[in-house]
C-alpha positions as CSV (number, residue, x, y, z in Angstrom):
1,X,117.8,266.9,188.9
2,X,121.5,268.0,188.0
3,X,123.4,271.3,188.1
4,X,122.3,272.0,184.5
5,X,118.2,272.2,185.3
6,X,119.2,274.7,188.0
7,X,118.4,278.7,187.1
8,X,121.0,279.4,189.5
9,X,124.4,277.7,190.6
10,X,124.3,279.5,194.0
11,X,121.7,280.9,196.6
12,X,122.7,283.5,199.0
13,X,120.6,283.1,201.9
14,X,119.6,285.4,204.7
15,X,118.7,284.0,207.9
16,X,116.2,285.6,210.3
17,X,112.8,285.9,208.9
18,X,113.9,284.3,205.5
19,X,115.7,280.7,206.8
20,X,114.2,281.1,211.0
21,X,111.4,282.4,212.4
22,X,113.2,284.5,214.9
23,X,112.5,288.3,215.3
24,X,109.3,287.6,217.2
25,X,110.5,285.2,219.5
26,X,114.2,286.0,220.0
27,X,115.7,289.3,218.7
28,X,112.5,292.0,219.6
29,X,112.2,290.5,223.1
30,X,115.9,290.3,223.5
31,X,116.0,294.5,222.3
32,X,113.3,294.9,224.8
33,X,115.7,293.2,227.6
34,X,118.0,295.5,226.4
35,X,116.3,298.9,226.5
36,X,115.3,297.9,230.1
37,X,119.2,298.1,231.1
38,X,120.3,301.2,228.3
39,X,117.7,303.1,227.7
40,X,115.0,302.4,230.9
41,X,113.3,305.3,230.4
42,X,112.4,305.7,226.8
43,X,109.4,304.9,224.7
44,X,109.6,301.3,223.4
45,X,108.6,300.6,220.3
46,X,106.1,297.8,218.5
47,X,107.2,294.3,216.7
48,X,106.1,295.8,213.6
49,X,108.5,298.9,214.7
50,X,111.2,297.1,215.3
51,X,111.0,295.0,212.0
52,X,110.6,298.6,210.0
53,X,113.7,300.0,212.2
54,X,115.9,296.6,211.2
55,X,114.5,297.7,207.6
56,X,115.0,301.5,207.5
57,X,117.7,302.7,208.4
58,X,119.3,299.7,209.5
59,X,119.5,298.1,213.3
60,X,122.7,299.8,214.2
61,X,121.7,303.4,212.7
62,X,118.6,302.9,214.7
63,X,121.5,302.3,217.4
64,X,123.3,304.8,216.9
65,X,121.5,308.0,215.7
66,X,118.2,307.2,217.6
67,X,118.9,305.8,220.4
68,X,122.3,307.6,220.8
69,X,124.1,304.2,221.9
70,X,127.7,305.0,222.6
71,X,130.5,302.3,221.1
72,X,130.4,300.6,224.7
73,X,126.7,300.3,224.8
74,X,126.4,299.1,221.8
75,X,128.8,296.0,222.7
76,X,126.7,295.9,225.9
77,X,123.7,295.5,223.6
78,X,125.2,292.5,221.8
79,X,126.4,290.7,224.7
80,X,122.9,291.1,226.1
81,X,121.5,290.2,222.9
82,X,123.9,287.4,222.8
83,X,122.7,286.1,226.5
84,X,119.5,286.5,226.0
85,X,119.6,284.0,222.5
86,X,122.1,281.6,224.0
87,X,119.1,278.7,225.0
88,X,116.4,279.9,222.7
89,X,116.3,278.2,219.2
90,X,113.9,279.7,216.4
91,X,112.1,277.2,214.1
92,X,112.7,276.5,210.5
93,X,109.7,277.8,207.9
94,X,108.2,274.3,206.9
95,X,109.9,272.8,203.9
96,X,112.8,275.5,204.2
97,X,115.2,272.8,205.0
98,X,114.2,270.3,202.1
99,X,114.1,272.5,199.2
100,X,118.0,274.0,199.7
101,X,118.6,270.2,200.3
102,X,117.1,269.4,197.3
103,X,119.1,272.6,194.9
104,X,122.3,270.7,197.0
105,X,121.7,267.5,195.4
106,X,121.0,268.8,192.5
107,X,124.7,270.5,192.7
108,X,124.0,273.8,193.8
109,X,126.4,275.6,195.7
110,X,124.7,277.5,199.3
111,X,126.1,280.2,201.6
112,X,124.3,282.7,204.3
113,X,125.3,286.3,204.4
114,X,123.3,287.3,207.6
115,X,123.1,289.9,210.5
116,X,122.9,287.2,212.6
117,X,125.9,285.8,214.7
118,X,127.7,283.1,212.3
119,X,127.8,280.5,215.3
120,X,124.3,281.1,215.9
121,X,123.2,280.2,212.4
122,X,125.7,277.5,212.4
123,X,123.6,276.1,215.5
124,X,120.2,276.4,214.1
125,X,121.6,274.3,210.7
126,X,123.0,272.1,213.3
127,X,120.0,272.0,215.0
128,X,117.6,271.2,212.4
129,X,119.8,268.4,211.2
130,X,121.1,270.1,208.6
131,X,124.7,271.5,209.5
132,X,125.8,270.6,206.2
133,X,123.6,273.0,204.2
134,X,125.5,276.4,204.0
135,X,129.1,275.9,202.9
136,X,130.4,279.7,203.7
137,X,128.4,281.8,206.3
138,X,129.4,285.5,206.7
139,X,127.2,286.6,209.8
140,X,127.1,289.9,212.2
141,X,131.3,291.8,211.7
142,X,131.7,294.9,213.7
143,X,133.2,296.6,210.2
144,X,130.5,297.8,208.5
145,X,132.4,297.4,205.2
146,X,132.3,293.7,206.2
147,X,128.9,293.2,206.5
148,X,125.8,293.6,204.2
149,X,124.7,296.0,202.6
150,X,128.3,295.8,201.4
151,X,129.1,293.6,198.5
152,X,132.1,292.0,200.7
153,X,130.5,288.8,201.7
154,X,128.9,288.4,197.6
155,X,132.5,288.9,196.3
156,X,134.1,286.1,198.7
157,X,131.2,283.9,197.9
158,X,131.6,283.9,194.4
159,X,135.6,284.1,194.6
160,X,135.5,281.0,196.6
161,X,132.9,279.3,194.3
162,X,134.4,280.7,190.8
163,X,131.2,281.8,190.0
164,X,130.0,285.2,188.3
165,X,127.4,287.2,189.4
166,X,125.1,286.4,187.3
167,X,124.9,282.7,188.7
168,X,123.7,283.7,192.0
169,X,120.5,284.7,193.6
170,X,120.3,286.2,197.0
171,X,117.4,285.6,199.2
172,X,116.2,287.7,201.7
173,X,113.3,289.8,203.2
174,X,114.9,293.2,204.3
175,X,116.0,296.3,202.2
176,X,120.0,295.8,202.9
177,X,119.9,292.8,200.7
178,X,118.7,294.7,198.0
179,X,121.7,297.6,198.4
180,X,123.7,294.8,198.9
181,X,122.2,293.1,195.4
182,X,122.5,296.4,193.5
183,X,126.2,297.2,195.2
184,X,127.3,293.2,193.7
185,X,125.2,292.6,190.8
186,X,123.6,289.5,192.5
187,X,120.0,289.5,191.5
188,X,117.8,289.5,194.9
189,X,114.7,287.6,195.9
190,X,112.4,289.2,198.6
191,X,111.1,286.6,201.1
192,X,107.9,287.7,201.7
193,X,106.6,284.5,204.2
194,X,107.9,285.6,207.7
195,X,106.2,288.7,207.5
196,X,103.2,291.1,205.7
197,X,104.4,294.7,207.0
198,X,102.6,297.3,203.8
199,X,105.8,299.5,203.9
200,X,108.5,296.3,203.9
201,X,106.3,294.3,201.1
202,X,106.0,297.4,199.1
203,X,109.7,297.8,198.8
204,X,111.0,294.9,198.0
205,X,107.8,293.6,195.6
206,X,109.6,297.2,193.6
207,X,112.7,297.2,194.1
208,X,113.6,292.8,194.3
209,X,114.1,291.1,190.7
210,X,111.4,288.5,192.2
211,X,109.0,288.1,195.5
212,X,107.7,285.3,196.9
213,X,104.5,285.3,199.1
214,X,105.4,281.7,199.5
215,X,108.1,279.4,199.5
216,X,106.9,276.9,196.7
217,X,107.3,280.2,194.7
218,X,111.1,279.7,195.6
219,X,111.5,276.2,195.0
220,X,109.6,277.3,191.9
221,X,112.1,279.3,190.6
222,X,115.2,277.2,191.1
223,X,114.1,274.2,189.8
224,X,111.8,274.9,186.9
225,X,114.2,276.2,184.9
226,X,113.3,276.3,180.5
């Protein structure tokens, strides 16, 4: 396999839910540590609430206009969030790992554009073996102009790779990737394996140039290029 049976020349990947198994068994629980010191009294809501919140309108909306966190309880929530993460690790999906190994090889070019903190991705890579996978990583950045939806992180990716949009794909499983996608002209690929919410898979199935139920549908696309 070479560069030239590739449909793409670079993958943009997201990280929790698309690349980790994580929101169940890191970030909702960590939230719920955090409401217990912020916001003690107030309703908590469900997993699948908190994965519709991280979709619409975005985590730190939900922060800010619903919960009313202030600027200093918002940096309280990420150093909880932070503390509560530190010695937890989230699994890989199964054959996640081998198949952006495998587009590698082949000459492919990989970066992560995440919500996640760029260290912490850097240790789950690191983790899995696999450290040398994503070349660029642009993770969680306080400026929101910085930080998906915006195109920011798509434009330094393909700067730093010479690339044009149109030889990128990003992959992902939440709606900011797709403003992102629309806001860069990088098609977008909805990862539809980490979870089956009606409202989420609805969206993206519409509004993503491609979803994937599965991720041999992914390896699918890169590689059998006509």
């Amino acid at each position: 396999m070479s560069l030239e049976n590739l449909r793409y020349k670079c993958i943009i990947l997201d990280h929790d839910d698309t690349a980790v198994n994580s929101t169940a068994g890191l970030h909702y629980p960590a939230h719920l540590e955090v409401m217990k010191k912020l916001r003690p009294d107030y309703e908590i809501i469900s997993l699948d609430e908190w994965f519709l919140k991280n979709f619409d309108p975005g985590i730190m909306e939900y922060f800010k206009n619903e919960l009313k966190f202030s600027d200093s309880e918002i940096d309280e929530e990420y150093r909880v969030w932070q503390e509560f993460i530190t010695d937890k690790h989230p699994d890989f999906y199964p054959g996640f790992i081998d198949i952006i190994r495998e587009f590698k090889t082949a000459g492919g070019r990989v970066a992560v554009v995440s919500h996640s903190a760029k260290e912490i991705i850097k240790r789950d890579y690191e983790r899995a073996n696999a450290g040398d996978l994503p070349e660029i990583i642009f993770g969680w950045d306080k400026d929101l102009d910085k930080r998906k939806p915006s195109a920011y992180p798509v434009e330094q990716i393909l700067k730093e790779f010479n690339l044009k949009p149109e030889d990128a794909l990003i992959l992902d499983d939440l709606k900011p990737a797709v403003i992102m996608s629309a806001n860069s002209g990088v098609q977008v690929a909805g990862a539809g394996w980490g979870h089956q919410i009606p409202e989420i898979v609805s969206y993206m199935k519409n509004n993503c140039h491609y979803y994937f139920h599965e991720l041999k549908e992914f390896r699918d696309l890169l590689f059998n290029f006509v």
